[in-house]
N, CA, C and O atoms as CSV, one atom per row, in Angstrom:
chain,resi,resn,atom,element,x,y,z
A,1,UNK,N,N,-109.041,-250.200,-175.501
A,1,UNK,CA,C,-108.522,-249.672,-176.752
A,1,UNK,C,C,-108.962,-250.592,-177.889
A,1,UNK,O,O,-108.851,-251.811,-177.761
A,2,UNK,N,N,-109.435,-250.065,-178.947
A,2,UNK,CA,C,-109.744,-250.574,-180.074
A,2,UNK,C,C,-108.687,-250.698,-180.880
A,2,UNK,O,O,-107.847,-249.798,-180.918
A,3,UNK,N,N,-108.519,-252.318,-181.974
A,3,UNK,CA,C,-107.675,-252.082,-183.381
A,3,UNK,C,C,-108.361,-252.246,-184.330
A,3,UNK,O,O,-109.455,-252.737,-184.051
A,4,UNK,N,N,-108.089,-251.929,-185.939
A,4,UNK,CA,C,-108.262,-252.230,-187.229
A,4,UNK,C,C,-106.720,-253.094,-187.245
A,4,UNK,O,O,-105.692,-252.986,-186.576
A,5,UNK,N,N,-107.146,-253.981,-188.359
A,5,UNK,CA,C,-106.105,-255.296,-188.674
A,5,UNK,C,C,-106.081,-254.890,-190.180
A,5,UNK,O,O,-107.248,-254.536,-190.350
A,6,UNK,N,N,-105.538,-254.757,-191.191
A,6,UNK,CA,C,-105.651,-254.920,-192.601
A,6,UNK,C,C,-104.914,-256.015,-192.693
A,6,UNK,O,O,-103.742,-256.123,-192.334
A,7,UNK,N,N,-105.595,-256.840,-193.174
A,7,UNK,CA,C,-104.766,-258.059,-193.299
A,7,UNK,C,C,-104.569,-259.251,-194.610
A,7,UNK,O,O,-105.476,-260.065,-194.780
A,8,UNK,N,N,-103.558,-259.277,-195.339
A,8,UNK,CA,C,-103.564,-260.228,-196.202
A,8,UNK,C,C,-103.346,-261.464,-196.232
A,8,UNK,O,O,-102.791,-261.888,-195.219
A,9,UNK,N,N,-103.564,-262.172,-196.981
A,9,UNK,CA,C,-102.807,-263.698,-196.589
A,9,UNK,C,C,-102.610,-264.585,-198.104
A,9,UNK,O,O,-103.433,-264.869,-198.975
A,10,UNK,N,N,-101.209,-264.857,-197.982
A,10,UNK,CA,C,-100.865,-265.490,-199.435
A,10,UNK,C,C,-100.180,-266.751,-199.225
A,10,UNK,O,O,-98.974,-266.848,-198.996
A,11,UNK,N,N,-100.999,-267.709,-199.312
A,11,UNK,CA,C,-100.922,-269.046,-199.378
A,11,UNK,C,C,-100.144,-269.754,-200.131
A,11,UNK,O,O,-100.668,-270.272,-201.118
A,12,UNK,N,N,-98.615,-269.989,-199.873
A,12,UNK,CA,C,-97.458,-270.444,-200.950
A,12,UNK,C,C,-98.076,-272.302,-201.497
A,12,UNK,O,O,-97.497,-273.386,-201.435
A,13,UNK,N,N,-99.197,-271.985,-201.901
A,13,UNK,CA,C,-99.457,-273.697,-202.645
A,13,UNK,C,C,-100.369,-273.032,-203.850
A,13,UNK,O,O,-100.773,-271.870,-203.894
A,14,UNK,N,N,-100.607,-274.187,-204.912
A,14,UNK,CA,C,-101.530,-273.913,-206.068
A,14,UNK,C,C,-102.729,-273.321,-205.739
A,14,UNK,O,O,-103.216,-272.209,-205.947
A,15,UNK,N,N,-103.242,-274.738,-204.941
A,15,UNK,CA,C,-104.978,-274.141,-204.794
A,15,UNK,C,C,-104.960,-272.928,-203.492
A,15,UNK,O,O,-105.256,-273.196,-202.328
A,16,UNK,N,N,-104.655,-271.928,-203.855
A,16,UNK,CA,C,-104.639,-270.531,-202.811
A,16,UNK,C,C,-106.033,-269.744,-202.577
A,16,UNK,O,O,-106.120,-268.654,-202.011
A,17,UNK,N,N,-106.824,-270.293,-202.971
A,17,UNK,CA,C,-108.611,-269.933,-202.723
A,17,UNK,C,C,-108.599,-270.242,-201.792
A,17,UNK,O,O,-108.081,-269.504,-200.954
A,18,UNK,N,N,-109.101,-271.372,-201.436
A,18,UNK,CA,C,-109.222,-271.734,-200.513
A,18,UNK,C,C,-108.971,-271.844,-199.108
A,18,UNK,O,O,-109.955,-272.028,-198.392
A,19,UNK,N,N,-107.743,-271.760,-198.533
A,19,UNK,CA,C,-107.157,-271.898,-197.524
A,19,UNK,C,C,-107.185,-270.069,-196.961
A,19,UNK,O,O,-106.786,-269.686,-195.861
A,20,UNK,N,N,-107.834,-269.076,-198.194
A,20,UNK,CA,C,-107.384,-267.449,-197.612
A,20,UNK,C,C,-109.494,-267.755,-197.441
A,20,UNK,O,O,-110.057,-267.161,-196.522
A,21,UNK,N,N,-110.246,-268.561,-198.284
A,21,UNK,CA,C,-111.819,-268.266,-197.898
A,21,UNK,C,C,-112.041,-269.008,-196.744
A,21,UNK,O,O,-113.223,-269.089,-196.412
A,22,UNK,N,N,-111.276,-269.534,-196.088
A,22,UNK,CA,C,-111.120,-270.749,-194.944
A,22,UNK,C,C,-111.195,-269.831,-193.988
A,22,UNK,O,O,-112.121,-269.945,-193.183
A,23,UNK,N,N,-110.082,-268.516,-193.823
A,23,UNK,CA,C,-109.446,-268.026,-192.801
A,23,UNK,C,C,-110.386,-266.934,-192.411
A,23,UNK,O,O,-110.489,-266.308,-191.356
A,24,UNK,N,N,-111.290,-266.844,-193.956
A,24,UNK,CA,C,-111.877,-265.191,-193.558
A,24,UNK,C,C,-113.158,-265.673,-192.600
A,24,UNK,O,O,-113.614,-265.142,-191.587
A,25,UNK,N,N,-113.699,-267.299,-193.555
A,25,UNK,CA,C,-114.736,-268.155,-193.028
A,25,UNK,C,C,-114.276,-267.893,-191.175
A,25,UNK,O,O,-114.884,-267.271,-190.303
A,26,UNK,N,N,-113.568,-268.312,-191.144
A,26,UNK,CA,C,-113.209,-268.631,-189.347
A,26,UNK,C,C,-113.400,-266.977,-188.904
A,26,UNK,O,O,-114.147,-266.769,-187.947
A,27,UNK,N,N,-112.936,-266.135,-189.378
A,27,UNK,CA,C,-113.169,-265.414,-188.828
A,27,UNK,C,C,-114.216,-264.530,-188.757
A,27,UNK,O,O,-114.208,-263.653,-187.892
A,28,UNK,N,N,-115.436,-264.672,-189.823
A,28,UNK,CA,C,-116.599,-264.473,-189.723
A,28,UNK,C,C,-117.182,-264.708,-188.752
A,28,UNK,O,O,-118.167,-264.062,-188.396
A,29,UNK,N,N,-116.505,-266.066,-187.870
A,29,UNK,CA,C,-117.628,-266.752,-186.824
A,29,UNK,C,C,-117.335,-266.230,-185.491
A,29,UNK,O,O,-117.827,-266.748,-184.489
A,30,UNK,N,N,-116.287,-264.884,-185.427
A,30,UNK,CA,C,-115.926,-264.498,-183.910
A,30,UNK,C,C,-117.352,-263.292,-184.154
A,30,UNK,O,O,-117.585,-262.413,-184.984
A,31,UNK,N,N,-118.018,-263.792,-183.038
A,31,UNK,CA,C,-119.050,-262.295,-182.735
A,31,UNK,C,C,-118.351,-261.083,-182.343
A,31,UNK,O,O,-118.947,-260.043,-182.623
A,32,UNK,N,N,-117.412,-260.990,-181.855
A,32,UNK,CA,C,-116.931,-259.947,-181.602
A,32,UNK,C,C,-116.318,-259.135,-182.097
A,32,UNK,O,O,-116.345,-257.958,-181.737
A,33,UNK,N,N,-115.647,-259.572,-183.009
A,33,UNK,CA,C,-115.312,-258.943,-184.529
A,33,UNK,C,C,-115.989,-258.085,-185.552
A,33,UNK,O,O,-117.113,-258.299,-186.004
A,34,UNK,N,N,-115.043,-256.903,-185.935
A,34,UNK,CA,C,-116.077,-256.625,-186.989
A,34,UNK,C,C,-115.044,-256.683,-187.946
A,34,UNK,O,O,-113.943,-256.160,-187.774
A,35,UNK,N,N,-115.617,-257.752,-189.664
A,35,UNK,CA,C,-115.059,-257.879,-190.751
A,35,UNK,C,C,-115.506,-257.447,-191.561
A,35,UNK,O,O,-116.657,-257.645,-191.951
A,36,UNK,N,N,-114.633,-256.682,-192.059
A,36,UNK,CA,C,-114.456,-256.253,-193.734
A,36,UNK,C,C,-114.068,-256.982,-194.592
A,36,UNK,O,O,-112.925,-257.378,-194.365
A,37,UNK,N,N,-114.661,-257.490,-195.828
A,37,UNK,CA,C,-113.676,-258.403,-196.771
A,37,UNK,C,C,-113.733,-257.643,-198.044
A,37,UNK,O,O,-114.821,-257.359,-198.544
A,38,UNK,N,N,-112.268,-257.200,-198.753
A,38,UNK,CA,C,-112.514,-256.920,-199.742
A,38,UNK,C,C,-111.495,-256.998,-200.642
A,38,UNK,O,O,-110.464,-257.107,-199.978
A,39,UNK,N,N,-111.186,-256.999,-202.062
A,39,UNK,CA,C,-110.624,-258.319,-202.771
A,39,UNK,C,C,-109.303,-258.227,-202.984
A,39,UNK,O,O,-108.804,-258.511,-204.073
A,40,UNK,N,N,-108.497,-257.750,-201.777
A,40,UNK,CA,C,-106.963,-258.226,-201.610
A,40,UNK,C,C,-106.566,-257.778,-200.197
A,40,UNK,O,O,-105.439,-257.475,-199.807
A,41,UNK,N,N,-107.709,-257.797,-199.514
A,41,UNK,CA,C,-107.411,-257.533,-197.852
A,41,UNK,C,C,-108.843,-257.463,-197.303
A,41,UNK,O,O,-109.830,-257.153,-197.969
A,42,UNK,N,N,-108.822,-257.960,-195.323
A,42,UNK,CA,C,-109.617,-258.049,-194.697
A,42,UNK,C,C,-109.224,-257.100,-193.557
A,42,UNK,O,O,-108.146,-257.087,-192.964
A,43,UNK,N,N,-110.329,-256.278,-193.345
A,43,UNK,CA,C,-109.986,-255.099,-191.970
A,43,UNK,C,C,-110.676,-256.173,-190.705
A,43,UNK,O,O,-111.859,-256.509,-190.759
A,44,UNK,N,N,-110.047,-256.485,-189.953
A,44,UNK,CA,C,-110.738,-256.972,-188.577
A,44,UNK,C,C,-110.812,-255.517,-187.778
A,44,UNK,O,O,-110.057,-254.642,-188.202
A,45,UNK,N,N,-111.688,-255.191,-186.627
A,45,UNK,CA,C,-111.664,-254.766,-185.730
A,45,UNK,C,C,-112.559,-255.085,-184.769
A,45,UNK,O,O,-113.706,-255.485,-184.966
A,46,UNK,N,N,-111.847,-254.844,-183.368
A,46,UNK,CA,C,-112.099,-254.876,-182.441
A,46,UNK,C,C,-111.678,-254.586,-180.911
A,46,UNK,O,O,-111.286,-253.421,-180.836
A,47,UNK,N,N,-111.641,-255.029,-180.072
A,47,UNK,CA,C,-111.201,-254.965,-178.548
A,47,UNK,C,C,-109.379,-255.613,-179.009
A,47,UNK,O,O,-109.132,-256.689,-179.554
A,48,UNK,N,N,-108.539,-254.736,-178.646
A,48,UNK,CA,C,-107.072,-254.697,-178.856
A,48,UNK,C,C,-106.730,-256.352,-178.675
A,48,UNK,O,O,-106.418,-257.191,-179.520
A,49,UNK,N,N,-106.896,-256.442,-177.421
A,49,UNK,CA,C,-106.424,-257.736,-176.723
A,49,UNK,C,C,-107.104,-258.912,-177.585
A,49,UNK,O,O,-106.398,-259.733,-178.170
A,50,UNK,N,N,-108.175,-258.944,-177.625
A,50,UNK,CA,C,-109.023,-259.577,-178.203
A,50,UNK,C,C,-108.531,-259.964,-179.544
A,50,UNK,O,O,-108.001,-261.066,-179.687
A,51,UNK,N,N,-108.675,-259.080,-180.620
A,51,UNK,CA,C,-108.346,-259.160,-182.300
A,51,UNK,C,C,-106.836,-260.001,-182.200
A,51,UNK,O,O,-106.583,-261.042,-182.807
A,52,UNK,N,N,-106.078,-259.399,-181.440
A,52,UNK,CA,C,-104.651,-260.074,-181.032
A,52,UNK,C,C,-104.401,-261.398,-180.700
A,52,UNK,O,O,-103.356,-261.993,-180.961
A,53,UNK,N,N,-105.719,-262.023,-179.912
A,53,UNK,CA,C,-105.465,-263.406,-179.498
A,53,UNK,C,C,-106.375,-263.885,-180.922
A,53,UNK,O,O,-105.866,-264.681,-181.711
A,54,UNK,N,N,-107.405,-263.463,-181.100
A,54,UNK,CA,C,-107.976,-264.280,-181.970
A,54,UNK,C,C,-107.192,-264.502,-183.600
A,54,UNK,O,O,-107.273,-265.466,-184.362
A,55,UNK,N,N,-106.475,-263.277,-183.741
A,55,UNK,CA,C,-105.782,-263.541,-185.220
A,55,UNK,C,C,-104.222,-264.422,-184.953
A,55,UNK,O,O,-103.314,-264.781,-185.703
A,56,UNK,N,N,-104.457,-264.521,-183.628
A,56,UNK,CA,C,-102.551,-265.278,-183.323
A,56,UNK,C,C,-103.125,-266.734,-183.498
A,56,UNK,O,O,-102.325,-267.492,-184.048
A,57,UNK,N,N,-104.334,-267.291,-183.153
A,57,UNK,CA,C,-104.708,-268.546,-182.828
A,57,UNK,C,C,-105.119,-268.910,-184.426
A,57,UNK,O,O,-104.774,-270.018,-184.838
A,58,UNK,N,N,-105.953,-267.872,-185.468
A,58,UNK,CA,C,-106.335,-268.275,-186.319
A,58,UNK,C,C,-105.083,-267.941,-187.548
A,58,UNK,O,O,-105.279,-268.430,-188.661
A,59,UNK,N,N,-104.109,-267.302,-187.374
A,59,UNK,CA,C,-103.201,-267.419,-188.449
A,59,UNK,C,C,-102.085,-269.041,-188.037
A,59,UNK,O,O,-101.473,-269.728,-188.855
A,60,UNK,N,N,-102.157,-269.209,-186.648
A,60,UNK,CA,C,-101.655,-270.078,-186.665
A,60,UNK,C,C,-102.138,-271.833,-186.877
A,60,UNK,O,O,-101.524,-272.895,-186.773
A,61,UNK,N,N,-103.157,-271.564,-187.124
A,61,UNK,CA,C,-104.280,-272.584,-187.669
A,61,UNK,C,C,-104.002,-272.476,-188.619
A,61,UNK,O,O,-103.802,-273.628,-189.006
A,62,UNK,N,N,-103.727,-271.512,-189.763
A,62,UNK,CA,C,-103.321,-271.461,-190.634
A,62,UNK,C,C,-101.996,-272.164,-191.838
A,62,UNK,O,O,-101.806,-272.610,-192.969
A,63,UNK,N,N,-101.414,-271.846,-190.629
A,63,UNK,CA,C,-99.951,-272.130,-190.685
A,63,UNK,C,C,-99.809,-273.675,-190.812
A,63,UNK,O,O,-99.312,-274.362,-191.704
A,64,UNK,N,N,-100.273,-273.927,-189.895
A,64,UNK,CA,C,-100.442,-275.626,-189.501
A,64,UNK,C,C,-100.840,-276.192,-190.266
A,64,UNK,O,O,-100.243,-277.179,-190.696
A,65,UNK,N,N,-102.287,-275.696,-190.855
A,65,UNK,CA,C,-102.940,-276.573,-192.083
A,65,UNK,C,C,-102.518,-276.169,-193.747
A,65,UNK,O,O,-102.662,-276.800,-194.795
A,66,UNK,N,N,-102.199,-275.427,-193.579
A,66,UNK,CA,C,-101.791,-274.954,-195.458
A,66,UNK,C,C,-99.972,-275.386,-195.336
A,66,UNK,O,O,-99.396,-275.937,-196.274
A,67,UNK,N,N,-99.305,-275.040,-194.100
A,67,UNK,CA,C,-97.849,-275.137,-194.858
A,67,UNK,C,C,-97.181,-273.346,-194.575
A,67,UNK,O,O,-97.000,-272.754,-193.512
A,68,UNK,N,N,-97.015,-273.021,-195.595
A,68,UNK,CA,C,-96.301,-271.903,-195.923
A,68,UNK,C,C,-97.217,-270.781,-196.382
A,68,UNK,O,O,-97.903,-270.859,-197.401
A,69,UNK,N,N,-97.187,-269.777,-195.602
A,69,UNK,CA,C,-98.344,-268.972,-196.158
A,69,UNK,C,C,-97.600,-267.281,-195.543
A,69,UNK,O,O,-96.833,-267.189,-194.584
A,70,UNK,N,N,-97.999,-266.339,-196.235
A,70,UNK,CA,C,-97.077,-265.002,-195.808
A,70,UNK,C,C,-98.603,-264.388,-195.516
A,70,UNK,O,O,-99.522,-264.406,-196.334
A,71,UNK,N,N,-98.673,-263.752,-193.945
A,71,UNK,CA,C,-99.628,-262.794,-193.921
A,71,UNK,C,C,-98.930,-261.289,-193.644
A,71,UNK,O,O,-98.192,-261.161,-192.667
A,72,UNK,N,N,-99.175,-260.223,-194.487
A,72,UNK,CA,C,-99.130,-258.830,-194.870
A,72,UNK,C,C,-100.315,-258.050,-193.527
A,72,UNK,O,O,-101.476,-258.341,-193.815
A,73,UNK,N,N,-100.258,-257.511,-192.716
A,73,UNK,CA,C,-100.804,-256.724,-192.193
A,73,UNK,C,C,-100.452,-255.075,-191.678
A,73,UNK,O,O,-99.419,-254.613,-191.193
A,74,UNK,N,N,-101.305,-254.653,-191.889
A,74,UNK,CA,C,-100.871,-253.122,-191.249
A,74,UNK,C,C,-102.034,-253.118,-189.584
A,74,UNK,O,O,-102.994,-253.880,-189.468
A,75,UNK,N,N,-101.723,-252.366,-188.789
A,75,UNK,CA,C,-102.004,-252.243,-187.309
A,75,UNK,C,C,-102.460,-250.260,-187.140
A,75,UNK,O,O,-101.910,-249.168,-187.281
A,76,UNK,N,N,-103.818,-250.847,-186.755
A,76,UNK,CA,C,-103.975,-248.977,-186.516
A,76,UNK,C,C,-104.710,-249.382,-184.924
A,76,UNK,O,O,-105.608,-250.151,-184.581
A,77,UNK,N,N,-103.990,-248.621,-184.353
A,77,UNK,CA,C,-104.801,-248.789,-182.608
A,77,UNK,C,C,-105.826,-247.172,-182.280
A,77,UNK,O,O,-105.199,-246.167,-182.615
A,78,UNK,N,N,-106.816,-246.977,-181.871
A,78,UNK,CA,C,-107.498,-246.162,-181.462
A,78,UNK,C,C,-108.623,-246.210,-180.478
A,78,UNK,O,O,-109.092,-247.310,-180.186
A,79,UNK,N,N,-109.049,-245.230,-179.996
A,79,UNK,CA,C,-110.081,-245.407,-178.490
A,79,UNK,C,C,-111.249,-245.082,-179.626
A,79,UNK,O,O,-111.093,-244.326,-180.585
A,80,UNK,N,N,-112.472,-245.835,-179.296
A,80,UNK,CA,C,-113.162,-245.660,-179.829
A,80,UNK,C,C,-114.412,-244.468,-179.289
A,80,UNK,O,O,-115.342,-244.158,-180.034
A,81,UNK,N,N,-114.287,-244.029,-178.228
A,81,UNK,CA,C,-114.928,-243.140,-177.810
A,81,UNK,C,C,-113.980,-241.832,-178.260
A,81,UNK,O,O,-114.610,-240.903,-178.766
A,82,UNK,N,N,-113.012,-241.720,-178.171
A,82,UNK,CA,C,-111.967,-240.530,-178.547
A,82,UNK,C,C,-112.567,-239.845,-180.368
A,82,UNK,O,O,-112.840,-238.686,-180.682
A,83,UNK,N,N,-112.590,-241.114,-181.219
A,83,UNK,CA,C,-112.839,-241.445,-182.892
A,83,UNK,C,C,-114.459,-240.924,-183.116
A,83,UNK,O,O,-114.883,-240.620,-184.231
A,84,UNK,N,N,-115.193,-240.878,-182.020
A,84,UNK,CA,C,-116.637,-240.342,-181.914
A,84,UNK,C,C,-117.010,-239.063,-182.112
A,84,UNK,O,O,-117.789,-238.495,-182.877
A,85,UNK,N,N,-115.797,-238.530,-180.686
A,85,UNK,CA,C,-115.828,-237.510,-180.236
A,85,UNK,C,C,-114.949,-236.365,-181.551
A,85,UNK,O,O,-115.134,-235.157,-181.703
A,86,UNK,N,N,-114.130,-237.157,-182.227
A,86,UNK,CA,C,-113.400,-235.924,-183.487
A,86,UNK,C,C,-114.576,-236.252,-184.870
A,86,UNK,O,O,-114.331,-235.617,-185.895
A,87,UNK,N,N,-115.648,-237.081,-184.904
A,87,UNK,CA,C,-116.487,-236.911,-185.775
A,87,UNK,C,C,-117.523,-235.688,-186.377
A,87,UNK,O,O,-118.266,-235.923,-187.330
């Protein structure tokens, strides 16, 4: 099963650039991912299980290094052969 992630992230400190171009940076570097960036949310998708471990490990990297930060996401799950087939 495939997800889309819409995902925001609002960094409770001044310099808030940075620490949201940090997160998208990291997540540019999963090959398995596919990212969208666009200028008040990032769509991840990919393999269910997958997007799930990788955004639990990298928001919590997050967490750790900035402090206080609120991430906003919405969750759409779909088969990607099913999404082909109603095209």
């Amino acid at each position: 099963m495939q997800v889309m992630v819409e995902l925001s992230l609002y960094p409770l400190v001044n310099e808030y650039i940075p620490p949201i171009q940090n997160f998208i940076d990291r997540l540019n570097s999963y090959t398995e991912l596919s990212i969208n960036t666009c200028s008040t949310s990032t769509q991840v998708t990919g393999d269910y299980t997958k997007v799930m471990e990788i955004l639990g490990k990298e928001m919590q990297r997050t967490h750790e290094e900035v402090g206080q930060a609120i991430f906003v996401a919405k969750f759409l799950n779909f088969d990607a052969m099913q999404s082909r087939k109603s095209s």
